[in-house]
N, C-alpha and C positions, 0 to 999 in steps of 0.2 A: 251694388255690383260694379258700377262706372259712372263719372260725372262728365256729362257733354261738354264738350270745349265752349270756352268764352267764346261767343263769338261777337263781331262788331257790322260786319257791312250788312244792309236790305236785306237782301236778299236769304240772308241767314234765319230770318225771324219766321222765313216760310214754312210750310209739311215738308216739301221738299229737301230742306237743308237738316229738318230735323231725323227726316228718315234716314239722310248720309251719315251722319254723326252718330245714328241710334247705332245705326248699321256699322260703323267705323268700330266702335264701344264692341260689341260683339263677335265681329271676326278679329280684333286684337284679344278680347279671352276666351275665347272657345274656337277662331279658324274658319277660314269660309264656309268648309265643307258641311261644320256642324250646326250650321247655324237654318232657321228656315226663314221664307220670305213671314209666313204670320209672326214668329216669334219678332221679327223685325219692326213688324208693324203693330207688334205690343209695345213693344219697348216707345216706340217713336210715337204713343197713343191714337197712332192712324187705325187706317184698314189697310188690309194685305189688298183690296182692290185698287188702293190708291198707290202705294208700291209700283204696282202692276202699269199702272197709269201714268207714274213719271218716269220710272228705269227701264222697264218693259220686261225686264227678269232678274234674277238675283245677278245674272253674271252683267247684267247692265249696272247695275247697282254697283255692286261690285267695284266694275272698272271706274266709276265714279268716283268711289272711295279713296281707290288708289290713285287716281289722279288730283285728288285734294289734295291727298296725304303727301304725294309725291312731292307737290308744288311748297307744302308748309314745311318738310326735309331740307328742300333745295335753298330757301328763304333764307337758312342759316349761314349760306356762302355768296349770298345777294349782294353784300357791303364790297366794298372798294378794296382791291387787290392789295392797295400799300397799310389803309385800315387791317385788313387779315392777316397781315404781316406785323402789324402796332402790336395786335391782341393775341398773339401767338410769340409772342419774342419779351425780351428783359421783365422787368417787374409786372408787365401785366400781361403774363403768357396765363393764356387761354385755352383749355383744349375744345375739340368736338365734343365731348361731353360734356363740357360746363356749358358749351355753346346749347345743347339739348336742354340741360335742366333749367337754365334759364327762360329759355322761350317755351317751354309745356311745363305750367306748372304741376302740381302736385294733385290728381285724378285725371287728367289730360290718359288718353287712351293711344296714344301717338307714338311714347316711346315704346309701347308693348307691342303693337302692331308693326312699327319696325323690324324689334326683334323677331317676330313671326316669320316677317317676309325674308329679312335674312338667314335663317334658322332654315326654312322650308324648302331653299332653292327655288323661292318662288319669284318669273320674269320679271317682278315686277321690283322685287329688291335686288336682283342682277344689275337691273337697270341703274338703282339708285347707287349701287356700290360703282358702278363703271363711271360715273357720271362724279363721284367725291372721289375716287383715283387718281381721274383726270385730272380735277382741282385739285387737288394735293401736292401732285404733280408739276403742276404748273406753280402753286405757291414756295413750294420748297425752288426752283429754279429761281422766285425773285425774292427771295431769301437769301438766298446763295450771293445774286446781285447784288446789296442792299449792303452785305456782311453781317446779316443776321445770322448765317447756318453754315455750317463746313457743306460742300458740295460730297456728295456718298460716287463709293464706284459703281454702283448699283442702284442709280437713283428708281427703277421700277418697283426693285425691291425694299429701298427706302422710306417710299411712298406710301407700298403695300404695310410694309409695319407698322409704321405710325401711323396707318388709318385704322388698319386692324386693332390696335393697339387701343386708341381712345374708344372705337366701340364696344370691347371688349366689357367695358364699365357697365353697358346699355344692355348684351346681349347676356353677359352675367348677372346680372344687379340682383337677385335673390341671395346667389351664391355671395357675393362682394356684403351684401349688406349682411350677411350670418358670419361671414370674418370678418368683418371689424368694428362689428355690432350695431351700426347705422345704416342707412341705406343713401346709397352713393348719389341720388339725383335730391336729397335733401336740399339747401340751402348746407347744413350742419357737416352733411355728407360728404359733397362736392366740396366745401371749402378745402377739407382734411386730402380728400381726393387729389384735388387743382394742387394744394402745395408742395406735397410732394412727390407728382407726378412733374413738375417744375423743377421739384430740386433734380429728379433722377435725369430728366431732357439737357438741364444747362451745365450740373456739375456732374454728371457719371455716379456710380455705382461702384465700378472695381479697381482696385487697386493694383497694380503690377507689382507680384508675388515677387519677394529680394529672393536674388540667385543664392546659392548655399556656393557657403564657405569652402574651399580644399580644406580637409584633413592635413 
């Protein structure tokens, strides 16, 4: 059904950490709503009393989750501002979505529950999107410095695109992987993805249509 994230620190080897993850795995395929606290604590091979015992209720849990999850989203723009600027520019431009497949690899439950949250209007993917706006925002300004990027008239709106743009990969990735017959957070996927999603950022796409001739 889902395989628990790798995990590394102490802490992670606890019930505790396992109930999160069980839990994370399950509202990313099926939704908070559908989910129950014992089905939780099957999965996480506890008891629903022990649940009870560290979250204090599903929306405990819950918020748990989302504040993992939030923390391992945000991790991805944790590097160094003039770094975000290296991996996003010339030969080794980078997008948010490469930046995703790389750091969750492949059964990782992270990019699905992403898309949940942003799909759902749910606070707590409002949050994460205001929050990669802003940085975006702020990247493309020292872009712009740097002579990495034309400065836009509409840098809010330019901001907006290009974030929307790279998540798009993530919030479609069924539909993306049935056109073009892989699936885009591959290794195989993303490569085909990342190159030219590069060509179309550095060299354009349209060409200005030659005026017609007088008769």
């Amino acid at each position: 059904m889902f395989s628990l994230l790798n995990m590394s620190s102490a802490d992670d080897l606890t019930a505790k950490a396992a109930i999160r993850n069980a839990a994370l795995g399950l509202f990313a395929e099926h939704g908070h709503d559908a989910v129950t606290v014992r089905e939780i604590a099957s999965a996480a091979g506890v008891s629903p009393a022990l649940v009870v015992h560290h979250f204090g209720s599903k929306d405990g849990l819950r918020s748990v989750v989302d504040e993992y999850a939030g923390r391992a989203f945000d991790s991805l723009f944790a590097m160094d501002e003039h770094d975000l600027v290296d991996a996003m520019s010339g030969d080794n431009w980078t997008s948010v979505a490469e930046m995703f497949a790389r750091a969750f690899p492949p059964g990782s439950p992270l990019p699905a529950y992403l898309r949940r949250l942003l799909l759902t209007n749910d606070p707590a993917g409002a949050a994460l999107f205001g929050r990669w706006f802003a940085q975006t925002r702020q990247l493309l300004d020292t872009m712009a410095e740097l002579g990495a990027t034309r400065p836009g008239e509409d840098p809010a709106v330019r901001a907006a695109f290009l974030l929307a743009n790279d998540l798009a990969v993530l919030l479609l990735r069924n539909h993306v992987a049935a056109a073009i017959g892989v699936d885009p957070l591959t290794p195989e996927g993303m490569s085909r993805w990342a190159r030219e999603a590069a060509a179309v950022y550095q060299e354009g796409v349209f060409l200005a249509v030659p005026e017609k001739e007088e008769p």
